[in-house]
C-alpha positions as CSV (number, residue, x, y, z in Angstrom):
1,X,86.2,104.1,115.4
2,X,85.9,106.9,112.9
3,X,82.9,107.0,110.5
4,X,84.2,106.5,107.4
5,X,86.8,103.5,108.6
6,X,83.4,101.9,109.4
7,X,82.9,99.2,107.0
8,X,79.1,99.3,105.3
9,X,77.5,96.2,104.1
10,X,75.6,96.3,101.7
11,X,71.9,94.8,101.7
12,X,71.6,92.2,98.6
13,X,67.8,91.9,97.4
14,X,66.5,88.1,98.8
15,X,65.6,87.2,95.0
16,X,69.3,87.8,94.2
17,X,70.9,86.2,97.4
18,X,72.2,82.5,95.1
19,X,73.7,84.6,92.6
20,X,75.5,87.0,95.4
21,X,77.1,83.5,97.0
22,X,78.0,82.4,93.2
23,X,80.0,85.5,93.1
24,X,81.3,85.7,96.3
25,X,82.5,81.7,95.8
26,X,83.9,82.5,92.6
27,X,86.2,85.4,94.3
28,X,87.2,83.7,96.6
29,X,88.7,80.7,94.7
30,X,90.1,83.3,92.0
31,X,91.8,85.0,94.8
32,X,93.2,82.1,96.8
33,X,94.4,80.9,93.3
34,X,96.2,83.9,92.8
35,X,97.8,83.7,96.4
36,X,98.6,80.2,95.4
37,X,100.4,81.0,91.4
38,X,102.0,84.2,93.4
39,X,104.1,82.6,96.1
40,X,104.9,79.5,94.2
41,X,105.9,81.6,91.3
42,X,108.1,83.2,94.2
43,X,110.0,80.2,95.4
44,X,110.6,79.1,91.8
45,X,112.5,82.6,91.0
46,X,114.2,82.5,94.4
47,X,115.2,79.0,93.8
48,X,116.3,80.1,90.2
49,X,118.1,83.1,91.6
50,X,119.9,81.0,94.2
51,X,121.1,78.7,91.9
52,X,122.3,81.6,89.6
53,X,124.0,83.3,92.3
54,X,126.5,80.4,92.5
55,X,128.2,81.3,89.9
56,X,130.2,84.5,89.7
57,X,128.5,86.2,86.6
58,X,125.2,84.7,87.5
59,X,125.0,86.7,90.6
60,X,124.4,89.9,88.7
61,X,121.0,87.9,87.8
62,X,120.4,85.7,90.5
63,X,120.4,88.5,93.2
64,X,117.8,90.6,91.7
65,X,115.9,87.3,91.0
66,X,115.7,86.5,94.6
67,X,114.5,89.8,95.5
68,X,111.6,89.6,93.2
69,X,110.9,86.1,94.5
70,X,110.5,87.2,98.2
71,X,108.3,90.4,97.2
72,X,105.9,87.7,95.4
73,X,105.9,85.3,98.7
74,X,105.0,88.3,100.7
75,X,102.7,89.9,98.8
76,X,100.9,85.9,98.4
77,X,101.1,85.8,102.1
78,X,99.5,89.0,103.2
């Protein structure tokens, strides 16, 4: 592995150790939130774009709305 794909950790002081897992908790709950909002957020428009796409003129909307609704899944899922 190359050096600079290396990942470095860095060293947190002991006497700030509970507020580096207080951060680190607070990140990760903010981020799996996100993950969460994104990919329901995504079925909602692809549900709203499929039921948009039944009709004719609605499919100028809907389409576009279910592409946007599967880049949200996917970027919630990776």
């Amino acid at each position: 592995m190359r050096s600079w794909m290396k990942k470095r950790r860095k060293r947190v002081p002991w006497w700030l150790a509970p507020l580096w897992v207080g951060w680190r908790l607070v990140t990760t709950i903010m981020e799996f939130t996100g993950r969460v909002v994104a990919v329901s957020l995504g079925f909602v428009l692809m549900l709203g774009g499929i039921l948009l796409s039944l009709t004719l003129l609605g499919a100028i909307i809907g389409v576009p709305l279910i592409f946007v609704g599967v880049l949200l899944v996917l970027c919630g899922i990776f």
